[in-house]
PLY file of the C-alpha trace (Angstrom):
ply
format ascii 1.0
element vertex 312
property float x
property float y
property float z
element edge 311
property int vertex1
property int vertex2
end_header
0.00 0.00 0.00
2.90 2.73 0.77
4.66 2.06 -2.73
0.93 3.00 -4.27
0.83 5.72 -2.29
4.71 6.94 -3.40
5.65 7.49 -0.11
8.87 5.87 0.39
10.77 7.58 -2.39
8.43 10.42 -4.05
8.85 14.22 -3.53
5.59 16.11 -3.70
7.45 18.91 -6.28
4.18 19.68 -7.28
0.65 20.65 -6.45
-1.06 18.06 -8.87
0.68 15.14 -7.22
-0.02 16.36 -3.63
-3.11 17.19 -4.52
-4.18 13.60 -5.83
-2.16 11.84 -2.92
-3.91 13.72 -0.47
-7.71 12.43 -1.02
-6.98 8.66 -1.58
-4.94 8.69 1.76
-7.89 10.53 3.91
-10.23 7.93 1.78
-8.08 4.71 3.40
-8.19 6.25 6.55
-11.71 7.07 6.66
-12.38 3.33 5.51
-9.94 2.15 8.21
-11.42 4.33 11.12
-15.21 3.05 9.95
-14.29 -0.38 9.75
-13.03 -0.01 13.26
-15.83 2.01 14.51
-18.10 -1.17 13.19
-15.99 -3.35 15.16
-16.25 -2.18 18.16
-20.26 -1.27 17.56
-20.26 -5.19 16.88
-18.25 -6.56 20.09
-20.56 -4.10 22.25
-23.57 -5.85 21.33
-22.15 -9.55 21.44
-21.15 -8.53 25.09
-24.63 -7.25 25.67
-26.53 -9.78 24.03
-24.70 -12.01 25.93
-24.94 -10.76 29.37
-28.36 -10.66 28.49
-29.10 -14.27 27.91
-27.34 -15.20 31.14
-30.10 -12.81 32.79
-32.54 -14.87 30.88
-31.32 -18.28 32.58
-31.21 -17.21 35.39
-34.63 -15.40 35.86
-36.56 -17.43 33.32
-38.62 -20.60 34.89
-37.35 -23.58 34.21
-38.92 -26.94 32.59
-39.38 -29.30 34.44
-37.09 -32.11 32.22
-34.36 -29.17 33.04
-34.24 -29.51 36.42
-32.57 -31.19 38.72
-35.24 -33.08 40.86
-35.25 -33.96 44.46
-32.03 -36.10 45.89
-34.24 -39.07 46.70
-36.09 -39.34 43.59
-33.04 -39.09 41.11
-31.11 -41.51 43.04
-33.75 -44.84 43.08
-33.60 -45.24 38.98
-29.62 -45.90 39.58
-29.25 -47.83 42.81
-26.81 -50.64 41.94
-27.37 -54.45 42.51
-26.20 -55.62 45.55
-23.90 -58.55 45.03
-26.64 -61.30 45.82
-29.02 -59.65 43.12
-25.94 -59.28 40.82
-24.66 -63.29 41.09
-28.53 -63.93 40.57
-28.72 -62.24 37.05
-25.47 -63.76 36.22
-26.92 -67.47 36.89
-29.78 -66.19 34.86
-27.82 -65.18 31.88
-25.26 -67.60 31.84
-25.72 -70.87 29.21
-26.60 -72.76 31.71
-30.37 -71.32 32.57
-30.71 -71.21 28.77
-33.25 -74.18 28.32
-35.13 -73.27 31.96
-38.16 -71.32 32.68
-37.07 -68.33 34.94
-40.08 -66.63 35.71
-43.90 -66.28 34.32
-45.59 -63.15 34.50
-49.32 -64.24 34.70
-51.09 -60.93 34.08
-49.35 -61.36 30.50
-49.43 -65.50 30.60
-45.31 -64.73 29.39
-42.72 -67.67 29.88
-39.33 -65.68 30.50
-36.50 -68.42 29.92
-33.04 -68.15 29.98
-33.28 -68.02 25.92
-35.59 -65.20 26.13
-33.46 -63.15 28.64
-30.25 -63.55 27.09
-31.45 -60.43 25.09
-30.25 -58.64 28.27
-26.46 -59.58 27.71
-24.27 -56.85 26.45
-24.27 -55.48 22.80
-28.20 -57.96 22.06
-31.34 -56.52 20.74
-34.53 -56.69 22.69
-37.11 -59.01 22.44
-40.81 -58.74 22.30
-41.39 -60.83 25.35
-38.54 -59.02 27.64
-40.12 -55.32 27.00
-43.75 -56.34 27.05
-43.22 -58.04 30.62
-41.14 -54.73 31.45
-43.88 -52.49 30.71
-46.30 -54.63 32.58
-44.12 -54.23 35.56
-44.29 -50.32 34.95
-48.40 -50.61 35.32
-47.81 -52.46 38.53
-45.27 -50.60 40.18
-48.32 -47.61 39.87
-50.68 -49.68 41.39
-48.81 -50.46 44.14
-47.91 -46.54 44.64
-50.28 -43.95 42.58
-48.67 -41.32 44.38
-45.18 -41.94 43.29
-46.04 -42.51 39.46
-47.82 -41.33 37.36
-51.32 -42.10 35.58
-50.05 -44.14 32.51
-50.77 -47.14 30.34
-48.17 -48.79 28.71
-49.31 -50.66 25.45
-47.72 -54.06 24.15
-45.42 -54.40 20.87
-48.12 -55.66 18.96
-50.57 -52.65 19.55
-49.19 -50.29 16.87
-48.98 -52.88 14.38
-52.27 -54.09 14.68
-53.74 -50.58 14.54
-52.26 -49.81 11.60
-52.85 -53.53 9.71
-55.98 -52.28 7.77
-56.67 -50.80 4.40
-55.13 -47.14 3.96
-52.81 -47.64 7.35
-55.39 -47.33 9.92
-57.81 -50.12 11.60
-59.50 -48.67 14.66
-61.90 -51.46 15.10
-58.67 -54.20 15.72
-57.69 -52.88 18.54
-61.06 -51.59 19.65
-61.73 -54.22 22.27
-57.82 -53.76 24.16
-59.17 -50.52 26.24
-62.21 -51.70 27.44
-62.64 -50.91 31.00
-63.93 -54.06 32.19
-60.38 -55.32 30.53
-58.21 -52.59 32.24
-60.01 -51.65 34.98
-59.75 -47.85 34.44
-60.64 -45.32 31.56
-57.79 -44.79 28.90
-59.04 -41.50 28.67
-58.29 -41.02 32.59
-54.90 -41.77 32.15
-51.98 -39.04 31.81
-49.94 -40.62 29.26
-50.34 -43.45 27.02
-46.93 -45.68 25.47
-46.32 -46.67 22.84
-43.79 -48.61 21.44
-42.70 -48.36 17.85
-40.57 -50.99 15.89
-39.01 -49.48 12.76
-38.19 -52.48 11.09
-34.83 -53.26 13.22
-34.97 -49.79 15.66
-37.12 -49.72 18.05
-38.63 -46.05 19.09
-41.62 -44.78 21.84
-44.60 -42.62 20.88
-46.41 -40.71 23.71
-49.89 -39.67 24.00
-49.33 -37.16 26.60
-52.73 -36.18 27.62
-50.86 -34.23 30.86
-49.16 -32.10 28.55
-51.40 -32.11 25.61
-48.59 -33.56 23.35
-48.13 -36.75 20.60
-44.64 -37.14 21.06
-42.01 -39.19 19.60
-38.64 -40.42 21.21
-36.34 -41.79 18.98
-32.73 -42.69 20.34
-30.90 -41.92 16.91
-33.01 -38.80 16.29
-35.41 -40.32 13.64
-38.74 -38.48 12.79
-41.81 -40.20 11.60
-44.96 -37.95 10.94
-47.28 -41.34 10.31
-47.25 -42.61 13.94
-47.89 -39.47 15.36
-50.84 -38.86 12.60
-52.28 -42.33 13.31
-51.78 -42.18 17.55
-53.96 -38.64 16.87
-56.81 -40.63 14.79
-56.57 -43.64 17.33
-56.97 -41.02 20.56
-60.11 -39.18 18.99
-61.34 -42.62 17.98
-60.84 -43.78 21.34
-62.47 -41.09 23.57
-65.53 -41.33 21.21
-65.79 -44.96 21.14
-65.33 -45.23 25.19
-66.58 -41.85 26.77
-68.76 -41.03 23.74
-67.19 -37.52 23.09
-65.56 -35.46 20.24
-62.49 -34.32 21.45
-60.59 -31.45 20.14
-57.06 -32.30 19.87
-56.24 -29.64 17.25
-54.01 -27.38 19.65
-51.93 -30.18 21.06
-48.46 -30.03 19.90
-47.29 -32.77 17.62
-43.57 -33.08 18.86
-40.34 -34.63 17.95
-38.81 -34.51 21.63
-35.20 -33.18 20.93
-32.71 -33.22 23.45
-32.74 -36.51 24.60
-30.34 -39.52 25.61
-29.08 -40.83 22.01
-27.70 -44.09 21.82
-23.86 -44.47 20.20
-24.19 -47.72 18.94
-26.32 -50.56 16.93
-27.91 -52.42 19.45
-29.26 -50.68 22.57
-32.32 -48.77 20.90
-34.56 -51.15 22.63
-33.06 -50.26 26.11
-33.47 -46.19 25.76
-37.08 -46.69 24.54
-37.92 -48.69 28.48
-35.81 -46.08 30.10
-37.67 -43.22 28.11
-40.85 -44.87 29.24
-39.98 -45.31 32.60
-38.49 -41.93 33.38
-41.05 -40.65 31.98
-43.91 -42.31 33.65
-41.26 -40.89 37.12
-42.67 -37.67 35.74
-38.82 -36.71 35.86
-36.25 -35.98 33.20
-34.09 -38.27 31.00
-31.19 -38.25 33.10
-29.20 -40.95 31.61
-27.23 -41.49 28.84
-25.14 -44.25 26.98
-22.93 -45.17 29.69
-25.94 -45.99 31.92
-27.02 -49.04 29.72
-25.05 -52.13 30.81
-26.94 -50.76 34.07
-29.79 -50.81 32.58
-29.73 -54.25 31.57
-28.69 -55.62 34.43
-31.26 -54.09 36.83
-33.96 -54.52 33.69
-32.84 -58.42 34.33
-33.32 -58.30 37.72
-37.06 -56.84 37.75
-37.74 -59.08 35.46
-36.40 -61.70 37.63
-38.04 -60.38 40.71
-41.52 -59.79 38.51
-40.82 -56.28 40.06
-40.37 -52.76 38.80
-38.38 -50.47 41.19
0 1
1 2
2 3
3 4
4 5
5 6
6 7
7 8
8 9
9 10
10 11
11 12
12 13
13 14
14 15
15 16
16 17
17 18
18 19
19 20
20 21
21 22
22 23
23 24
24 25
25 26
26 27
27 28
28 29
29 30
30 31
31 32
32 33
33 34
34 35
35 36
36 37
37 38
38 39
39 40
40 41
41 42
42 43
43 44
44 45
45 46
46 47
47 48
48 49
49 50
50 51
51 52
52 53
53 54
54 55
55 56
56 57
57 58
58 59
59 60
60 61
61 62
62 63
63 64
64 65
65 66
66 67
67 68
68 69
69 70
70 71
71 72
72 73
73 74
74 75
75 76
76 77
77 78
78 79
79 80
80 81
81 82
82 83
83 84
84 85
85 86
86 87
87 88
88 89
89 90
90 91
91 92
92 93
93 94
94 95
95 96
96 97
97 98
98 99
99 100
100 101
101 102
102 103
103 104
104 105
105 106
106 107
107 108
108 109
109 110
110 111
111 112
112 113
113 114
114 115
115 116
116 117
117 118
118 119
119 120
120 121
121 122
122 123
123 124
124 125
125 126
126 127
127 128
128 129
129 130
130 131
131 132
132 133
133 134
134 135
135 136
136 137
137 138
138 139
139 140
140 141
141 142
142 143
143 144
144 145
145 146
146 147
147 148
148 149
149 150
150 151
151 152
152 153
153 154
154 155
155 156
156 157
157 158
158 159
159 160
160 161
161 162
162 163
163 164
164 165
165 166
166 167
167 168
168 169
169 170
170 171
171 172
172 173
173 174
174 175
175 176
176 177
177 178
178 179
179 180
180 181
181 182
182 183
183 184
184 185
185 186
186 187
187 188
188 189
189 190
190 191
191 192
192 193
193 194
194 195
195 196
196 197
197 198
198 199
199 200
200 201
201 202
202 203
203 204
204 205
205 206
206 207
207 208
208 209
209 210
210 211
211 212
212 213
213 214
214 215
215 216
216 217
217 218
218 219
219 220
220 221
221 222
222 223
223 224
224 225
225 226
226 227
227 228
228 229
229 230
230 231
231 232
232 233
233 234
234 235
235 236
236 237
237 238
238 239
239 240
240 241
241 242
242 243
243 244
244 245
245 246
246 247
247 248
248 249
249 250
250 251
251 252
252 253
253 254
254 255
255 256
256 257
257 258
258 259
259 260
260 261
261 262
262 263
263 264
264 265
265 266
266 267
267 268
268 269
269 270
270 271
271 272
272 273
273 274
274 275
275 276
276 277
277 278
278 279
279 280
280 281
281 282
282 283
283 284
284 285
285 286
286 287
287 288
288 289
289 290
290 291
291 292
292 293
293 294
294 295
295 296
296 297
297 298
298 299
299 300
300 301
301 302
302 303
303 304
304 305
305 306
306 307
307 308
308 309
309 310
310 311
């Protein structure tokens, strides 16, 4: 820039050269001083936007999946096996309890082997029996204490894809008889949120009818979307409340949500694991406070429930 300008070995003899060196310097240094002007106009409001989102966070209410509940309630999902409960699973998953029937859950008329709950070993996928028996344990650990849980019904793995066996992708009338409250023993409608389960094929995933929150929500550990299930679980809930309390209900301003923000899983296999631990936390009314590390955990105190044909 200082040869341009001549400065380093030009004599301004004359007015004509003076005069034309004279505006393009002011013109570079009005530039530069504008340019720095702008800067500092710029840094000013990053450092005031910023102080004014820490403001925000710390006067704005918080969720309740954002907070940090009570001592005794966060620490119960994570209590470790005790070393007879933990040489109990391992007799149950070893080869040698293979061929043996463990356990029957008789609400459910399920046969847990040692076949079937080998599923809980590290780096398996689910089966059907193993998280239908797990969410039957869910409904009876609320039973036992309503105050502690919430309001929820937990449907089977065969629910969604019976609803949605009929012409077009719908078929209200297969799964019409399921809810009945002779059958349950309470009102679908009554309850704050209804699961699930969804089975993509080889992923497994949770839909939520969240009456509580006026929500159809869908969990899905590798941060899938699918817009069907939450358009059929809205058709199935209107469907539903008509057919059992004989009302039209308006579901029009519930929020149809992707829940974001949630415990992914970093491998192939334990898909089937996050969508029971979504279920149960949620059913805590708490927040997903777990993450990938948690689920050899998981599967061992899953086992031991299961076991013990008891939800903690």
């Amino acid at each position: 820039m200082m040869d341009s300008l001549s400065l380093s070995n030009s004599k301004f003899d004359d007015s004509s050269s003076s005069a034309s060196f004279v505006p393009s310097y002011k013109k570079l240094l009005d530039s530069a001083e504008k340019r720095n002007d702008n800067l500092k106009s710029l840094q000013f409001h990053i450092q005031y936007t910023e102080k004014l989102l820490e403001t925000y966070k710390l006067l704005r209410p918080q969720k309740k999946d954002e907070q940090y509940v009570k001592e005794d309630v966060i620490i119960e999902p994570f209590v470790q096996l005790d070393k007879e409960e933990k040489a109990e699973v391992s007799h149950a998953l070893s080869n040698y309890s293979r061929s043996k029937v463990l356990v029957t859950h008789e609400n459910s008329n399920i046969d847990i082997t040692g076949e079937i709950l080998q599923c809980l070993r590290p780096r398996a996928w689910l089966n059907d029996e193993v998280i239908n028996v797990y969410l039957e344990l869910l409904k009876e650990r609320e039973k036992r204490e309503p105050k502690r849980f919430l309001r929820c019904h937990f449907f089977n793995t065969f629910f969604y894809k019976k609803l949605i066996s009929g012409k077009g992708g719908y078929n209200y009338q297969s799964v019409k008889r399921w809810t009945s409250q002779r059958k349950l023993g309470y009102c679908l409608f009554e309850c704050d949120k209804i699961f699930v389960p969804i089975h993509q094929e080889v992923h497994w995933c949770l839909a939520v009818i969240n009456k509580k929150d006026e929500k159809f929500q869908y969990l899905d550990s590798l941060g899938g979307r699918d817009n069907q299930v939450l358009r059929v679980l809205t058709r199935y809930f209107i469907d539903e409340v008509k057919d059992k309390n004989g009302k039209d209900i308006d579901v029009s301003s519930w929020k149809q949500e992707f829940v974001v923000d949630l415990p992914e899983q970093e491998n192939g296999f334990d898909c089937g694991m996050f969508m029971l631990k979504y279920a149960d936390f949620y059913s805590r009314d708490i927040g997903l406070c777990f993450n990938q590390e948690h689920m050899p955990y998981f599967r061992l105190r899953t086992a031991k429930e299961i076991l013990r044909l008891k939800a903690e």
